[in-house]
C-alpha positions as CSV (number, residue, x, y, z in Angstrom):
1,X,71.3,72.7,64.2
2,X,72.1,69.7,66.6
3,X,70.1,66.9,67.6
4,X,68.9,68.4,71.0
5,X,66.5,66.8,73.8
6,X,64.3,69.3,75.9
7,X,67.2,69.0,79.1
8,X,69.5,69.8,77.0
9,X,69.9,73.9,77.9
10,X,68.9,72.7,81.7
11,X,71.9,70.4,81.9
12,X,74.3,73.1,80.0
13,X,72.9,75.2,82.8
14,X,73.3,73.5,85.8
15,X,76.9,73.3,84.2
16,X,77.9,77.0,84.3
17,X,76.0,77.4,87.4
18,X,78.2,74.4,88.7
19,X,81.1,76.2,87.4
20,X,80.7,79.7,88.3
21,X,79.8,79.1,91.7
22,X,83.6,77.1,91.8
23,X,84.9,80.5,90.4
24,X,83.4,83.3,91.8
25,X,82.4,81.3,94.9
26,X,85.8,81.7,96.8
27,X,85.2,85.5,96.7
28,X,82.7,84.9,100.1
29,X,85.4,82.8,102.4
30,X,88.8,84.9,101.6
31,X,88.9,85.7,105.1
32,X,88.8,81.7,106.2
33,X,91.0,81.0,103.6
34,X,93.2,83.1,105.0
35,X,92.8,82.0,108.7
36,X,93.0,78.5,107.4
37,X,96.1,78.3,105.8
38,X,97.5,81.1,107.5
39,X,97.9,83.9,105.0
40,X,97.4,87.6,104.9
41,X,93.5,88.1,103.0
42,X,95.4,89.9,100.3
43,X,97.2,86.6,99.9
44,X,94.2,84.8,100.1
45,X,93.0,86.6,97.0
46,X,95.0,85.0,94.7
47,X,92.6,81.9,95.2
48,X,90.1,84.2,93.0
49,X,92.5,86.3,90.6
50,X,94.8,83.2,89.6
51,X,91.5,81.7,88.0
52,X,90.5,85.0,86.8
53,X,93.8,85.7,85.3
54,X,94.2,82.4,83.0
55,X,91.3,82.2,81.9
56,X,91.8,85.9,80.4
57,X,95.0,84.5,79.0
58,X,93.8,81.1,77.1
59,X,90.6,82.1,76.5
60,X,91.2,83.0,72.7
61,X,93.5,79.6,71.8
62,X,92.0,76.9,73.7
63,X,88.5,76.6,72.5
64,X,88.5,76.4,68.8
65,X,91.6,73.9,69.0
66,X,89.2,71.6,70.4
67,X,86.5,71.8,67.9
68,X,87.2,69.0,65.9
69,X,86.7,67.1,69.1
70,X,83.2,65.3,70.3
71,X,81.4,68.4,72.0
72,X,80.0,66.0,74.9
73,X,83.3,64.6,75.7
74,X,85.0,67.5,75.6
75,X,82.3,68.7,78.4
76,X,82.7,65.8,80.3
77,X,86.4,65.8,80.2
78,X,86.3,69.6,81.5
79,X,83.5,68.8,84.1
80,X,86.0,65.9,85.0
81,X,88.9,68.2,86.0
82,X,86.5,70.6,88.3
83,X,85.0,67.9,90.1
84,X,87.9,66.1,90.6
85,X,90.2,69.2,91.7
86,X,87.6,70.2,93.8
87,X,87.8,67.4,96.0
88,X,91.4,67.5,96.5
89,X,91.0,70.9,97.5
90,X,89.3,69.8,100.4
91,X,92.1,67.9,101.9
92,X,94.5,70.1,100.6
93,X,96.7,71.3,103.4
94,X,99.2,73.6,101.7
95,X,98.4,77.4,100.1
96,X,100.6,77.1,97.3
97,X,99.3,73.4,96.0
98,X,95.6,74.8,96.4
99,X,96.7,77.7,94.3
100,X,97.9,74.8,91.7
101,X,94.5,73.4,92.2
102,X,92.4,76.5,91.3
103,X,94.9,77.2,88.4
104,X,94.4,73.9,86.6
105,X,90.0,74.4,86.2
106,X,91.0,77.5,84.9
107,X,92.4,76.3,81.8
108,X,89.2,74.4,81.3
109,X,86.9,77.5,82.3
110,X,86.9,79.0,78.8
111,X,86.6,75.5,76.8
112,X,83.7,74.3,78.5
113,X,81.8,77.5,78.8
114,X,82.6,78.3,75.2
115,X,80.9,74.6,74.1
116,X,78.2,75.8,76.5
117,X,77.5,78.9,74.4
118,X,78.0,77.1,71.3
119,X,75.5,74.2,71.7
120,X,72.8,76.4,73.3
121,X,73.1,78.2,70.3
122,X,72.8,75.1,67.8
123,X,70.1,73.8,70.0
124,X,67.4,76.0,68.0
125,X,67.0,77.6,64.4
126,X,69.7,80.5,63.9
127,X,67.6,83.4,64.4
128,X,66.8,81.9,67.8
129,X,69.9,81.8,69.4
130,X,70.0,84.9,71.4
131,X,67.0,83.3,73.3
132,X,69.2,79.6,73.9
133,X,72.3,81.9,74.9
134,X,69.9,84.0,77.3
135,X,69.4,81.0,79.2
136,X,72.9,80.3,80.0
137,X,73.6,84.0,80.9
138,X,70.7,83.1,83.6
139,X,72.8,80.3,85.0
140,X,75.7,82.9,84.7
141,X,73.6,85.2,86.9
142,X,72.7,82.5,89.2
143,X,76.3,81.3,89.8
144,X,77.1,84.6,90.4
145,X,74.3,85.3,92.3
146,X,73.7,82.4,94.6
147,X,77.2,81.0,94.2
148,X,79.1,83.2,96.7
149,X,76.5,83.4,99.6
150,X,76.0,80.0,99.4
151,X,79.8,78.8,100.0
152,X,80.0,81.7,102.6
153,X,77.1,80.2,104.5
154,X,78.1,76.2,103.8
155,X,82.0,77.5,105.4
156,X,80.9,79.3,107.9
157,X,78.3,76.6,109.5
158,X,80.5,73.7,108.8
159,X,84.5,74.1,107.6
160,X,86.1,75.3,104.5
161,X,86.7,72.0,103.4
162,X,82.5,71.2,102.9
163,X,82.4,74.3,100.3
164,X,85.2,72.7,98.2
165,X,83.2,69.2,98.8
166,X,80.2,71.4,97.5
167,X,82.2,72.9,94.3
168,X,83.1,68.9,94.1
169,X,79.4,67.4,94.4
170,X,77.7,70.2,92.3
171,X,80.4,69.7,89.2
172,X,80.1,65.9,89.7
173,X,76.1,66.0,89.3
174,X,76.8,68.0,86.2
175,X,78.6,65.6,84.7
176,X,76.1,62.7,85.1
177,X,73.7,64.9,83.6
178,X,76.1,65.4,80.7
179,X,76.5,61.9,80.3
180,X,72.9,61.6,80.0
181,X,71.0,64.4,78.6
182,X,73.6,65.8,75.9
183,X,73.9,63.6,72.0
184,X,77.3,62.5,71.5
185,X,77.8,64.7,68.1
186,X,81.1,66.6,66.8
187,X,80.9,70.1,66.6
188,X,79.2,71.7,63.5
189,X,82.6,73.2,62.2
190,X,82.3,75.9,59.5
191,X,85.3,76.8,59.5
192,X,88.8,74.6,59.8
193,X,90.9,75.6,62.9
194,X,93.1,78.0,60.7
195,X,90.2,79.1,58.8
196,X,88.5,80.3,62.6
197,X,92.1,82.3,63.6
198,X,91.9,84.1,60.4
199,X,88.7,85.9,61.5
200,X,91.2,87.8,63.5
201,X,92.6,89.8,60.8
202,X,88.6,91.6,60.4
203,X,88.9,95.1,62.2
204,X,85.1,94.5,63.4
205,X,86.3,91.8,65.9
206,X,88.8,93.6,68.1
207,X,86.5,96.9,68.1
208,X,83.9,94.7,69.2
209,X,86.4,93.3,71.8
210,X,87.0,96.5,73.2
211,X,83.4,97.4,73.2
212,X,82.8,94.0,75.7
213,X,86.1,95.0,77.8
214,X,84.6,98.5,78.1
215,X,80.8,97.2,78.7
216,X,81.8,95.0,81.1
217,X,84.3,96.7,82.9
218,X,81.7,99.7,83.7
219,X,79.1,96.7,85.1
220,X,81.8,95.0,87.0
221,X,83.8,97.8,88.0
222,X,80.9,99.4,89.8
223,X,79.7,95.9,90.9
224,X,83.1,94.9,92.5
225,X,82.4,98.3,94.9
226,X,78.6,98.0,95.3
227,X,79.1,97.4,99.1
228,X,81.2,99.9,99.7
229,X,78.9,102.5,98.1
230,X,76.2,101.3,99.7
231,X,77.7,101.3,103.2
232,X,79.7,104.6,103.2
233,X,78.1,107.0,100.3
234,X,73.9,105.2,100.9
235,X,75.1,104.7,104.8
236,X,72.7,101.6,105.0
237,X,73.0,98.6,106.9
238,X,75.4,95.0,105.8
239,X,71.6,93.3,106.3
240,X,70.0,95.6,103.8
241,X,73.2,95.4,101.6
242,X,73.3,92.1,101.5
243,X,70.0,92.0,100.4
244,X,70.2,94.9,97.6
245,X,73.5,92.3,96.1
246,X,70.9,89.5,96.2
247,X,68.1,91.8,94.4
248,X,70.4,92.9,92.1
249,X,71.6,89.9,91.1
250,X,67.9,88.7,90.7
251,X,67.2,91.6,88.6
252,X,70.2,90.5,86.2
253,X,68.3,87.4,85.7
254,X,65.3,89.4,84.3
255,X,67.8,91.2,82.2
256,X,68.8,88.2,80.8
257,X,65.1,86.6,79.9
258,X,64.6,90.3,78.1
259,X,67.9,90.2,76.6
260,X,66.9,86.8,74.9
261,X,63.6,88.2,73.4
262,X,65.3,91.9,72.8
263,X,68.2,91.2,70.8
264,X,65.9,88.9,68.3
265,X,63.1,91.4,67.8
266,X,65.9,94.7,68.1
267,X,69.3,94.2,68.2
268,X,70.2,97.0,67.0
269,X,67.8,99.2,69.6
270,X,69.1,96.9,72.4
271,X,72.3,98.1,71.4
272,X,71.6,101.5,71.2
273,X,69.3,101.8,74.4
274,X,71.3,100.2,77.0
275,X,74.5,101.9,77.0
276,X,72.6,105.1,77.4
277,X,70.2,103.5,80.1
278,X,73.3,102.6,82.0
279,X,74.8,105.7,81.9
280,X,71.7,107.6,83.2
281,X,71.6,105.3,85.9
282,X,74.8,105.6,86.7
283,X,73.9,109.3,86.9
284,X,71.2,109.2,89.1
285,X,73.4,106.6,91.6
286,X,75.5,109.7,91.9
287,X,72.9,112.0,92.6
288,X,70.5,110.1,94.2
289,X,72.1,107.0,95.5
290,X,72.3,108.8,98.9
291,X,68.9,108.4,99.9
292,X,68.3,104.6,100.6
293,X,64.6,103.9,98.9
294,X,66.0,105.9,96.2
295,X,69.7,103.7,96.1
296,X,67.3,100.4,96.2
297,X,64.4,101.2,93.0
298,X,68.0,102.6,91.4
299,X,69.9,99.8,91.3
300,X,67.3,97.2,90.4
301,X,66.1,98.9,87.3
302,X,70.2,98.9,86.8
303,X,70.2,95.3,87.5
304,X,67.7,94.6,84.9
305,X,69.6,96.3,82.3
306,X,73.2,94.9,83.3
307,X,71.5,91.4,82.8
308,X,70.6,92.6,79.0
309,X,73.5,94.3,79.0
310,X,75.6,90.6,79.6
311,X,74.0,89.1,76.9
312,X,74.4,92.4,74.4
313,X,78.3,92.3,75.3
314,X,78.8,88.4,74.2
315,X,76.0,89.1,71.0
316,X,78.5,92.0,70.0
317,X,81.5,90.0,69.5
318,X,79.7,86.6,68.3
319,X,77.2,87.8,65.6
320,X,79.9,89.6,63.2
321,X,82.1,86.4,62.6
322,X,78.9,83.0,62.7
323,X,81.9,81.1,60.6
324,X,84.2,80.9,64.2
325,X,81.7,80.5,67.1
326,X,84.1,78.7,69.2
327,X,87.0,81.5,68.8
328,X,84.0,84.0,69.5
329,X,83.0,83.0,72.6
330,X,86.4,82.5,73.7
331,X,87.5,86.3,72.6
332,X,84.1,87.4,74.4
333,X,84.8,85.2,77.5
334,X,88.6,86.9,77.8
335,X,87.5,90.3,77.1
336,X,85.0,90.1,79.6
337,X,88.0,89.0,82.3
338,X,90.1,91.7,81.2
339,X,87.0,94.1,81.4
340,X,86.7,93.2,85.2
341,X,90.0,93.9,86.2
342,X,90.2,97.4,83.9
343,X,86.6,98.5,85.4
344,X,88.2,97.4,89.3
345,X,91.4,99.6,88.7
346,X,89.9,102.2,87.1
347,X,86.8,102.3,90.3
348,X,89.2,101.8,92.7
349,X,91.2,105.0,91.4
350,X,88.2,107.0,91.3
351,X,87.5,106.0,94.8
352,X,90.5,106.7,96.2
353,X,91.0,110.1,94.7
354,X,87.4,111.0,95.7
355,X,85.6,109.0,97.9
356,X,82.9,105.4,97.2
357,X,80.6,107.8,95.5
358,X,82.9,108.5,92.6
359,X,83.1,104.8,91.5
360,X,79.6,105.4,89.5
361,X,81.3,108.6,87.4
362,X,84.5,105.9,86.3
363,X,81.6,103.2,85.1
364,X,79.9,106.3,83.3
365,X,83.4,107.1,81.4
366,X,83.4,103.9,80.8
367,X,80.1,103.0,79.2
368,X,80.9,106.3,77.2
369,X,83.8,105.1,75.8
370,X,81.6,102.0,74.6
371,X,78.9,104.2,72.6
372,X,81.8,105.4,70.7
373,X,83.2,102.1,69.9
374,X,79.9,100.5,69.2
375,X,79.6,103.6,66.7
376,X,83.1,102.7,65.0
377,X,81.5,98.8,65.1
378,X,78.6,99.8,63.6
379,X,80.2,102.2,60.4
380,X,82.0,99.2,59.5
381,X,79.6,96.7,59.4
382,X,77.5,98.8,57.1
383,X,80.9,99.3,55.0
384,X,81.2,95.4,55.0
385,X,77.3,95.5,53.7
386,X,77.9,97.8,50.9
387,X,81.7,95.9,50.0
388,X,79.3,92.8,49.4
């Protein structure tokens, strides 16, 4: 356990808020992006996906190479770089050399956010953690949540250049609190470097990898369409569906203060129970998501249980392998990335074969899939309980 101070968790906090609203933010001003520098909005796109994409690629190597490094300046450094590239965004005047200057935070993405989870999860005795890591899953939720409305509203009242200013000024206020609030201490390494890659070679990791792509890509995938179920399958208003994607995103924060208290009490029910809530959910979207009181009660209950469901996906791939935390987070981090874009595509397919309302039924085959790999996850740990 670290040497900790009661703002430490709020400062790791306020840094993944900082940092997902820098990611995910740019999904609310594509189309100024693309007016501004005078490129088509599918174009304009790559702003998002370029981040997206590296950090599913380096996700894996970069964070336990740093390990043997001072955790707080390794945060500082990686707070550093968004600040920093944020502000030259703003005077940037040329698509490809802002495209340069969302790639280079992306290689920092995974490093700082796998220090985050690590240190929230020193912060407190080891049976605690899922409650520490629940907490930055709510600044996860937040960042997602408040991240892109806020940089829509901020561009479209003032200029593009004041939401990169606000990426900027938010990273930069994380840092000082860094610099303040976090104890300069190495990270608790129980493993050497080579020691951590060699976890790889356990058959429970990738199966709980492919349980988190799955997982995730069947929350995302459905979340990534949400707007367009709502307006063409619900037939509601943008007004009320911008306020559905703000309730569900606040229900996702209650998911994750159950999550914290669930998977200490019952992992092992958490893991059982919200596949198969999902999946009748998803279910009764399909069936009932036409009516528009019944679309709204629907999808905050599913909230609730994608926000336990975030913390369940990062719990699956961490708890088997304690011994390489850094490595963990990082697999969990890139399997959740790749789990977006498989859960888009495969939505997207379903939608364009047979219409918005479909996208539920590919998130359902998706969740299924899960169940059977959490199974497979679950035969082998208790093999790797008898073997001992």
């Amino acid at each position: 356990m670290i040497k900790t101070n009661p703002l430490l968790l709020p400062t790791l906090m306020l840094g993944v808020f900082a940092l997902l609203s820098m990611e995910l933010g740019m999904m609310g001003v594509l189309p100024i992006v693309a007016e501004v520098y005078n490129v088509s909005v599918a174009d304009a796109g790559w702003v998002v996906s370029i981040f997206a994409l590296i950090v599913a690629l380096v996700a894996p190597i970069l964070p336990p190479l740093l390990t043997k490094y001072d955790a707080k300046k390794v945060l500082l450094f990686c707070l550093l770089v968004f600040s920093v590239s944020s502000f030259l965004a703003a005077f940037c005047t040329n698509f490809i050399v802002l495209l340069i200057l969302r790639a280079i935070p992306a290689f920092f993405h995974p490093i700082f956010c796998a220090f985050a989870f690590s240190m929230a999860a020193d912060s407190v005795p080891h049976n605690e953690s899922p409650k520490a890591i629940a907490k930055i899953f709510i600044a996860v939720s937040a960042g997602m949540t408040l991240g892109v409305p806020l940089t829509s509203f901020i561009a479209s009242n003032t200029n593009l250049e004041m939401s990169f200013i606000f990426f900027g000024a938010l990273n930069f206020l994380s840092l000082l609190a860094t610099l303040l609030f976090i104890p300069n201490q190495k990270q608790e390494q129980k493993a050497p470097q080579n020691e951590q890659f060699k976890v790889l070679a356990k058959p429970i990791v990738w199966v709980s990898v492919i349980v988190v792509m799955l997982l995730n890509g069947a929350m995302f995938g459905f979340y990534s369409y949400m707007s367009e179920f709502l307006l063409n399958f619900t037939q509601v208003s943008f007004n009320l569906i911008s306020a559905l994607l703000l309730i569900y995103g606040l229900s996702n924060v209650i998911g994750n203060f159950i999550a914290g208290k669930s998977l200490v009490s019952a992992p092992n029910a958490t893991l059982r129970i919200v596949p198969l809530s999902l999946i009748a959910l998803y279910v009764a979207l399909f069936f009932g998501g036409g009516n528009a009181w019944g679309a709204s009660v629907i999808l905050i209950i599913l909230g609730i249980f994608a926000g336990v469901g975030n913390n369940m996906a990062q719990f699956v791939v961490t708890s088997p392998i304690p011994e390489a935390k850094e490595l963990a987070n990082g697999l969990f981090i890139s399997a959740a990335n790749i789990g977006i874009t498989l859960g888009t595509s495969l939505c997207g397919l379903f939608i364009s074969l047979n219409g918005s309302r479909f996208a539920v039924l590919a998130a359902v085959c998706l969740v299924i899939l899960s169940i059977i790999f959490l199974m497979l996850r679950g035969q082998i740990l208790i093999k790797s309980k008898e073997a001992k």
